[in-house]
N, C-alpha and C positions, 0 to 999 in steps of 0.2 A: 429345191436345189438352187442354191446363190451361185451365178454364172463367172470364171475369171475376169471379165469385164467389171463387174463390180465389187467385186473384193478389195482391186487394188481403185482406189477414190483419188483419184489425183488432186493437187492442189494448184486453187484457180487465182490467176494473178487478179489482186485488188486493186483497186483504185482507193484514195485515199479516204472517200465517204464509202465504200462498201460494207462494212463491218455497221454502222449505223442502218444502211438499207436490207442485208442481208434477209433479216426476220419479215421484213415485209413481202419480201422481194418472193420468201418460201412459204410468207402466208397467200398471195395473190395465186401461185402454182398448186398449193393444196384446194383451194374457192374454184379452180380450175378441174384440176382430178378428181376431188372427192370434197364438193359443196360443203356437208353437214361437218364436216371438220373444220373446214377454213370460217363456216362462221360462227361454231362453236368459239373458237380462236380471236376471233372480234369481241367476244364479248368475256376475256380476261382483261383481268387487271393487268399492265404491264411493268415490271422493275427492271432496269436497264443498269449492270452493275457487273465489274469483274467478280470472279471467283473462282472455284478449283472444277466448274463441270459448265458445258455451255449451256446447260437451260434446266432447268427444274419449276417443280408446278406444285402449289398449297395454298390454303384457304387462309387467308390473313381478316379478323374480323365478321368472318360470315361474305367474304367476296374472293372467289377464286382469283389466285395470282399466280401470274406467267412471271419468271426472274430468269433471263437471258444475259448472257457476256456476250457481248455483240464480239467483239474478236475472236474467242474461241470458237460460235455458232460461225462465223463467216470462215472462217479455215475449214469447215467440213465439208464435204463433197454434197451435191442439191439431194442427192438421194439419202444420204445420210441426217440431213437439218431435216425431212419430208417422215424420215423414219420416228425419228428424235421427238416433233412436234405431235406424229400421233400414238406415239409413248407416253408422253406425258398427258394430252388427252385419255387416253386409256386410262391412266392411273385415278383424274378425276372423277370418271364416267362410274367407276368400283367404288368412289369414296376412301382409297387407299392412306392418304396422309392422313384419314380420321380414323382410322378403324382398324389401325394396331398398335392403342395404346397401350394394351397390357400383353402384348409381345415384345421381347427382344430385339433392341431395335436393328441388331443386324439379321436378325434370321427373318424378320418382318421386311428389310429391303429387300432381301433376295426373294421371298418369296414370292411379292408382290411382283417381283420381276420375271420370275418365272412361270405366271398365269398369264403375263398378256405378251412379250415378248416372240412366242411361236406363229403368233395370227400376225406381227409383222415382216412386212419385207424388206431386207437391205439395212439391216441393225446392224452397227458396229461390231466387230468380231469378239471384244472382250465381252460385250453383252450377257447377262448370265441366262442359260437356256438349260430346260429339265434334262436334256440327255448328257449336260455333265456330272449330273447327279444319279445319275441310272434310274431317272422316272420319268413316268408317262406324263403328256402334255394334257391340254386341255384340266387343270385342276384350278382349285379356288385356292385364293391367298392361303388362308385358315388353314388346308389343306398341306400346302407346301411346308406352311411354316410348322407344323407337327413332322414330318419328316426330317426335318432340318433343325430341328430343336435340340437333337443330343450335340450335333458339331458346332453350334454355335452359343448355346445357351452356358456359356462357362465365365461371367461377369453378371453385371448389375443390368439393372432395365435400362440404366442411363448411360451403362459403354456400352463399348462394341465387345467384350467377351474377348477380347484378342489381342496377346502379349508378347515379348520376346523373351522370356523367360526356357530357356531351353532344356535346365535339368535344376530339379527341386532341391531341396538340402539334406545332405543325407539320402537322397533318390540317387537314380540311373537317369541319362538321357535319353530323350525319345521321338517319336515324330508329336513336333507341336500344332496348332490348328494352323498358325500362322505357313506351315510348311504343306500341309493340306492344300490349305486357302491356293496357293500355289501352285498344287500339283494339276488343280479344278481349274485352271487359266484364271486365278485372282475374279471370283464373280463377284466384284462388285458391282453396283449399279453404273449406268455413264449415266445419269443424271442425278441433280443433286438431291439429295431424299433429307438432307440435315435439316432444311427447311421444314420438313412437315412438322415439327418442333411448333412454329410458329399456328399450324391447324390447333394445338393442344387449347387454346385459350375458346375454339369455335365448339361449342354441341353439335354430337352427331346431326342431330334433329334439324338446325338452321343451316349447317352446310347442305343436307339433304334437297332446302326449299330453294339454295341458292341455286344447287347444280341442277333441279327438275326445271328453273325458269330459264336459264342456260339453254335446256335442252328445248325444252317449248321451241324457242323465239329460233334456233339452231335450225330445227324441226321445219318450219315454217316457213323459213329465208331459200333452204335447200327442196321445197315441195317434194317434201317427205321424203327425197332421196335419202339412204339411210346405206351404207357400208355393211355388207351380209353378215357380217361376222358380229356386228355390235347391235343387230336389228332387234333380239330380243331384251337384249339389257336397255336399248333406249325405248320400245315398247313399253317396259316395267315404268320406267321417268316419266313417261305419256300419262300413265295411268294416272284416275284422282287421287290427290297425299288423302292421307289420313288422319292430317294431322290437323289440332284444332287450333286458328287461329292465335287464340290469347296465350298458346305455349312459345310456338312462336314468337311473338313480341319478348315475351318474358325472357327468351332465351338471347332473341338479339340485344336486348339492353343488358343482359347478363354479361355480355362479352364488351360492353363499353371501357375504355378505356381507364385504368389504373391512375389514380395523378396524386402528385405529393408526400410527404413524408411526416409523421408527425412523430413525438420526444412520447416515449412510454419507459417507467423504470420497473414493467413485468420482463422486460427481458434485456439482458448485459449486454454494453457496446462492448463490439467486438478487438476495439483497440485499448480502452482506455478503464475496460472492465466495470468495475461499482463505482467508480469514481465519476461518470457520466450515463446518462438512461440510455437506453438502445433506440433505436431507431426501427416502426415496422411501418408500410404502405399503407396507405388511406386512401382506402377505398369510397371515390367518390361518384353518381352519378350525375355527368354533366352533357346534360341533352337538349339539343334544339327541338322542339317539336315545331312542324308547321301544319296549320289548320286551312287548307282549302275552302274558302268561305264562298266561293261563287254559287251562281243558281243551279250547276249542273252537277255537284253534290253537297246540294242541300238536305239531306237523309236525317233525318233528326237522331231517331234511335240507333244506325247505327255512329253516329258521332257518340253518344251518350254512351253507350257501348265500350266503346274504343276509351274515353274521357274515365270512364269507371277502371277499367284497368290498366288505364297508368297512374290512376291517384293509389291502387293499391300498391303498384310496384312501386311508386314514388317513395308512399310512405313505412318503405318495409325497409330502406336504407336513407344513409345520406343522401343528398342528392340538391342538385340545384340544376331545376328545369328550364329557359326559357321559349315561351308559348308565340308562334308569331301568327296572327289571325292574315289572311291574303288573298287579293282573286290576280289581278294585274299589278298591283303593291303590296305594300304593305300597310294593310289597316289600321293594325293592337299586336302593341308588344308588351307580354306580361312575363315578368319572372314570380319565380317559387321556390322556396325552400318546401322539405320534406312534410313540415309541420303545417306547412299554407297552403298545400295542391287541392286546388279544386275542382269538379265535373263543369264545366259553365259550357256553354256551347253557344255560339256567336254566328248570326245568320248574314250574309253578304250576299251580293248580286256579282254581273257582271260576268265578262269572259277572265279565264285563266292566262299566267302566266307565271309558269313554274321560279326562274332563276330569279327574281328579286329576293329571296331566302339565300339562295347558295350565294349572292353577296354580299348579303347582309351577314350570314355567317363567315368567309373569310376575314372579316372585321370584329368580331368577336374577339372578350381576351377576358381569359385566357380561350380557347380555341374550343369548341365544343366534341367529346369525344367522337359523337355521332349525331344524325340526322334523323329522325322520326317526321314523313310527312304524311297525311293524311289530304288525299285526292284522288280525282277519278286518271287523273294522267293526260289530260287532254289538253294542252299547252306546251310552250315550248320550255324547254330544259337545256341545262349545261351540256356540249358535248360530253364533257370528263368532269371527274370531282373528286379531290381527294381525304375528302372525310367517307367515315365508314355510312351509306346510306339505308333505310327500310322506306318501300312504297308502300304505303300501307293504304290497298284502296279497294273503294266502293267496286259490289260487284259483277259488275256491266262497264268499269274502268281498265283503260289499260294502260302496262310500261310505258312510259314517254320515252324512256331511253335504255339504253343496253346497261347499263353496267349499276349497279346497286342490284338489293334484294328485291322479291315482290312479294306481299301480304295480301292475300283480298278478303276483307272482313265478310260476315258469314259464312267461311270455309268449313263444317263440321264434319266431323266421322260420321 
């Protein structure tokens, strides 16, 4: 039972840096109340950008990302941003922006919002909750969204099924969904769910590895303190993946980024018809790789390992690799095309030191889609980076830093 105290969230006067500090201000109070969230929350990616919801959360590249309007988030009442932040948590924790792409995307918001929204407290009033549906709580997404399937599923997978069209031609008028939608107190989400659009380009499989390492390092910070209500689902994250390394890689370079445009006349420009060829994307792989050359992963085989599959996945597309050899520099910098990748494995000494790579890549041009490094992780690293990164390391290595993925070569089922 939500107390009249907190129903009505008063509006707290700002100062004129408030709205920039706001999100911190409700990350440091969540690190407070409930540890494993707040430093779950540490280790998203951040987008700092107006829009139509104050905060929404999806996987951009294989790295969870937090997309905040600091204005809108700072006008909400502290209990409201504290509910908000472990809503969108929730959503991640289920894998939700990945795992209703062949639902409706409206009957897939609501659903999703109606499995986790009952376990929190002091959610927004329009929030959408089972008992405006006349169902029981405690259900899974999947679940919801079968019951919800016949009121919303009346459009394409890519609308929302929801019109203003009041009476058909040649029809009678009637009650439309839109008037429904309505009657339910409009269950939309309050957070922004459009964004999970952007998860579509991530495999279930490497979102899976991004958020079990999330949750590790989350796990670890907070000494196991763990929120009752989520204790079995981050149990299940605890547990060993099962998944095998080289899918992994395969799947992160898969999600590399798209660049260029090339002239093809299999299919018609859409302006100028036969008279000009079409234009389709060219798909190209443009990857930094870094080779950890010092004494402390010197591992031959599994370098060889790692070196054998990406010469396959090199040469199964386009692709232009560059290889940086390094322990505290930069050693050997080799470029590849598709047709020239080689296994070579290159022996170094000395102590590590991650960031001569992440600036040597800012310096790159055209701009490398992603990062491939291979290291045990034991030097120092960028605070932040904003290419899409994979740690791909030895395994007695660990994360240097919060934010990218983690790989540890001989993972197997």
């Amino acid at each position: 039972m939500i107390s009249a105290e907190i129903l009505e969230f008063p509006k707290r006067i700002e100062t004129a840096e408030d709205p920039q500090r706001a999100l911190e201000n409700a990350v440091v109070r969540l690190l407070k109340s409930k540890p494993f969230y707040g430093h779950l929350l540490l280790g998203f990616r951040r987008r700092l950008a107006a829009g139509n919801h104050a905060i929404g959360v999806t996987v951009v590249n294989g790295t969870p990302t937090l997309n905040v309007d600091p204005l809108q988030f700072s006008d909400l009442h502290s209990l409201e941003q504290q509910a908000l932040l472990e809503h969108v948590i929730k959503h991640l924790l289920h894998l939700h922006p990945v795992r209703g792409r062949c639902h409706h995307h409206l009957t897939w918001d609501v659903a999703t919002d109606l499995a986790i929204n009952p376990s929190i407290d002091n959610m927004p009033l329009q929030a959408p909750q089972p008992v405006a549906f006349r169902l029981e709580t405690g259900l899974a997404a999947e679940e919801y969204a079968r019951f919800l399937k016949n009121d919303f599923d009346l459009g394409t997978l890519e609308g929302e099924g929801i019109g203003d069209l009041d009476q058909s031609q040649g029809g009678q008028s009637g009650q439309g969904v839109q008037e429904k939608l309505d009657e339910q107190t409009s269950p939309r989400p309050v957070d922004d769910h459009r964004i999970w659009s952007e998860a579509d380009a991530t495999p279930e499989c490497l979102a899976e590895q991004a958020v079990r390492e999330m949750v590790r390092e989350a796990h670890r910070k907070a000494h196991g303190e763990v929120p009752e209500d989520v204790s079995e689902l981050v149990d299940g994250w605890l547990a060993p993946p099962m998944i095998p390394w080289q899918q992994v890689l395969r799947q992160f370079i898969g999600t590399a980024g798209r660049i260029g445009r090339q002239s093809t006349w299999q299919r018609q420009h859409r302006r100028f018809q036969h008279d000009t060829p079409g234009t389709r994307k060219r798909r190209q792989l443009n990857l930094l790789v870094a080779i950890d050359v010092s004494e402390s992963t010197d591992e031959g085989p599994l370098r060889e390992a790692f070196a054998r599959e990406l010469l396959q996945i090199a040469r199964g597309r386009d692709s232009h690799i560059t290889v940086l050899y390094a322990h505290s520099r930069i050693r050997r910098i080799d470029t590849y095309r598709s047709s020239q990748v080689v296994a070579e494995v290159v022996h170094g000494g000395g102590f590590t030191d991650l960031r001569p790579v992440f600036d040597y890549a800012k310096q790159m041009h055209p701009l490398p889609a992603a990062i491939i490094y291979l290291t045990d992780g034991y030097g120092p690293a960028p605070q932040e980076m904003e290419f899409p990164t994979l740690w791909v390391l030895t395994p007695d290595g660990q994360k240097p830093v919060e934010w990218g993925v983690e790989l540890r070569l001989g993972a197997e089922p």
